[in-house]
C-alpha positions as CSV (number, residue, x, y, z in Angstrom):
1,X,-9.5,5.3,-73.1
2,X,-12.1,4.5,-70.5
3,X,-12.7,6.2,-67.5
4,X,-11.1,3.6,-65.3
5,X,-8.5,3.0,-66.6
6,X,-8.0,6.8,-66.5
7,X,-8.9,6.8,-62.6
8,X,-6.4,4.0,-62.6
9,X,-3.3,5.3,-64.2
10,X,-4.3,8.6,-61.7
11,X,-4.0,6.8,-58.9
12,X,-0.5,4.7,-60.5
13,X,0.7,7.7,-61.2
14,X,0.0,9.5,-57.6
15,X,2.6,7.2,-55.9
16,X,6.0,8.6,-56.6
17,X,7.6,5.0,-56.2
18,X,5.6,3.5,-59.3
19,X,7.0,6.9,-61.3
20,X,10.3,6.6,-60.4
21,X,10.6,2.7,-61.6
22,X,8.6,4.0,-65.3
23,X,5.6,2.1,-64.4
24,X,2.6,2.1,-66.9
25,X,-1.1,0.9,-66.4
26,X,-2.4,-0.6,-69.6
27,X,-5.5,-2.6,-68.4
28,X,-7.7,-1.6,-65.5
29,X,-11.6,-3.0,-65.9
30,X,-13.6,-5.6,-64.4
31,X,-11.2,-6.8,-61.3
32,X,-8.7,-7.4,-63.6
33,X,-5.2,-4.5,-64.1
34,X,-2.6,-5.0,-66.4
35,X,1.1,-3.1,-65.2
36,X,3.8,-3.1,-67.3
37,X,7.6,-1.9,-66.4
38,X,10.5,-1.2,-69.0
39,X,13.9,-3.3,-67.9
40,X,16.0,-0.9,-67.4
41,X,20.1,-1.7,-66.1
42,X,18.9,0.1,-63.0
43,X,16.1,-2.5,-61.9
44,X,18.6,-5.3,-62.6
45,X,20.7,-7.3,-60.3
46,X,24.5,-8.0,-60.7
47,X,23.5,-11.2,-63.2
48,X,21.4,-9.2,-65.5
49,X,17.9,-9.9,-64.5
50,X,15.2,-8.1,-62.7
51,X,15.6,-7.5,-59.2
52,X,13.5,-9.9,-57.2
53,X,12.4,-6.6,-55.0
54,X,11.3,-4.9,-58.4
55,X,9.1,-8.2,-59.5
56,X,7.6,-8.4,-55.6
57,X,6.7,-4.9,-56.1
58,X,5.0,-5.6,-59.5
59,X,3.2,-8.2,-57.8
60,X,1.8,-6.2,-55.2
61,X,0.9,-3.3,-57.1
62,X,-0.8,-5.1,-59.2
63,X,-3.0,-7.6,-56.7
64,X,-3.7,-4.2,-54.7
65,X,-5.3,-2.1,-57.7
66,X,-7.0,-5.7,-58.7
67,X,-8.7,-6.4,-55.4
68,X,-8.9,-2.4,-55.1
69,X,-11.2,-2.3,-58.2
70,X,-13.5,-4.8,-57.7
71,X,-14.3,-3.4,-53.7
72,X,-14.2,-0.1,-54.9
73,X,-11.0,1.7,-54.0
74,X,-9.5,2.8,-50.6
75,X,-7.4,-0.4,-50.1
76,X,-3.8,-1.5,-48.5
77,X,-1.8,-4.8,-49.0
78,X,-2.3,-6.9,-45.9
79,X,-0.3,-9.9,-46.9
80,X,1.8,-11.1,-50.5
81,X,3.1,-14.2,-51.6
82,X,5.2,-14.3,-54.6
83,X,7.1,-17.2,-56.2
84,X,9.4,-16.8,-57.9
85,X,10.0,-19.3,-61.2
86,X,13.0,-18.4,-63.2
87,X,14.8,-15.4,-63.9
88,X,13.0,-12.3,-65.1
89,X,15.2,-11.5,-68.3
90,X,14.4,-9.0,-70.6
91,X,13.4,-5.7,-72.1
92,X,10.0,-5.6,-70.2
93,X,8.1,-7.2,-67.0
94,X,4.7,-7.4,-67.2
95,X,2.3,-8.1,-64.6
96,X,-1.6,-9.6,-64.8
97,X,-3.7,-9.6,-62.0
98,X,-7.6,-10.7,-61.0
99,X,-9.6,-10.5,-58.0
100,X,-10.5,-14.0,-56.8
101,X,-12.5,-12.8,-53.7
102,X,-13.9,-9.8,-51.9
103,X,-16.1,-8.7,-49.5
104,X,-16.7,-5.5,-47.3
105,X,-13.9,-5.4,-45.8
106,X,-11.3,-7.5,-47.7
107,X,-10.1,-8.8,-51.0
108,X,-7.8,-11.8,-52.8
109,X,-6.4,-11.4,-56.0
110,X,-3.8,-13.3,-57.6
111,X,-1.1,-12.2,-60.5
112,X,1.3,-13.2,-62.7
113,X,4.6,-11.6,-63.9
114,X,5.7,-12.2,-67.2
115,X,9.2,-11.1,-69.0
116,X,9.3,-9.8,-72.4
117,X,12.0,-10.7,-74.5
118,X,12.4,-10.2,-78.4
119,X,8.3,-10.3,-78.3
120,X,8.1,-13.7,-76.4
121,X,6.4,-13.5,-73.1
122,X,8.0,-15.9,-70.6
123,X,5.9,-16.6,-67.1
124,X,8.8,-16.3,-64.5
125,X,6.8,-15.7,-61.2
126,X,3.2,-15.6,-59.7
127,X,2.1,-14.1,-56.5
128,X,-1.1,-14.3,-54.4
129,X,-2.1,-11.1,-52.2
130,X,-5.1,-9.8,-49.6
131,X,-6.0,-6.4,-49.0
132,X,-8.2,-4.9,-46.6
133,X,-10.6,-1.8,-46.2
134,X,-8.4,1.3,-45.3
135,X,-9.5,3.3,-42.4
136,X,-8.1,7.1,-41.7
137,X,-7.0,7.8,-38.1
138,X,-10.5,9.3,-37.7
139,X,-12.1,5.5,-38.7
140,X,-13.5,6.8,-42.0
141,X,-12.9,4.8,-44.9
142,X,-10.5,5.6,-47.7
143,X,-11.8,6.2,-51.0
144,X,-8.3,5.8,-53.4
């Protein structure tokens, strides 16, 4: 395993949110982060697909630790757009992300979620998200 992707899955696995939905960093190099979540009954809605908050948070995770990587950490969602194409059905969502842009103080990346079922990936949403610099109260940068 690289080191990144071992900085990476530290940091995934710092937020308690990300653990408590079974979240799992497989890619993390070069702008680009691969997150992948087990469908479980609990993430579902009442017709048997993935929650649309669960595939928005996919989405942003995953455009934040894109953009995050290619400006070098210490970054916060500003803004994320996600469309939604057909229902997330499945044993698995994963999620595909790549910085388009950044700069100093802000990034674009852009994503899309696929569900896994009986092996075939189907693309059932795409978002689009920016991210800015994070400051501390004190106006020092963030470094995670």
């Amino acid at each position: 395993m690289s080191d990144t992707l071992a900085i990476g899955r530290a940091i995934l696995d710092a937020q308690p949110f990300s653990r408590l939905l079974g979240t799992e960093m497989t890619h993390y190099a070069n702008g680009n982060v691969e997150l992948r979540l087990p469908m479980t009954e609990r993430l579902q809605q009442q017709h048997g697909f993935a929650h649309g908050g669960v595939v928005a948070y996919l989405a942003d995770n995953a455009l934040t630790f894109a953009a995050g990587l290619a400006m070098g950490g210490g970054v916060l969602t500003a803004e994320t757009k996600v469309n939604m194409m057909r229902p997330a059905i499945g044993e698995l969502l994963i999620a595909r992300a790549t910085t388009l842009s950044f700069g100093r103080t802000q990034g674009v990346a852009r994503c899309e979620i696929y569900a896994v079922r009986d092996g075939e990936e189907v693309l059932c949403a795409a978002g689009q998200g920016t991210v800015l610099r994070a400051r501390q109260p004190s106006g020092e940068a963030l470094t995670q």
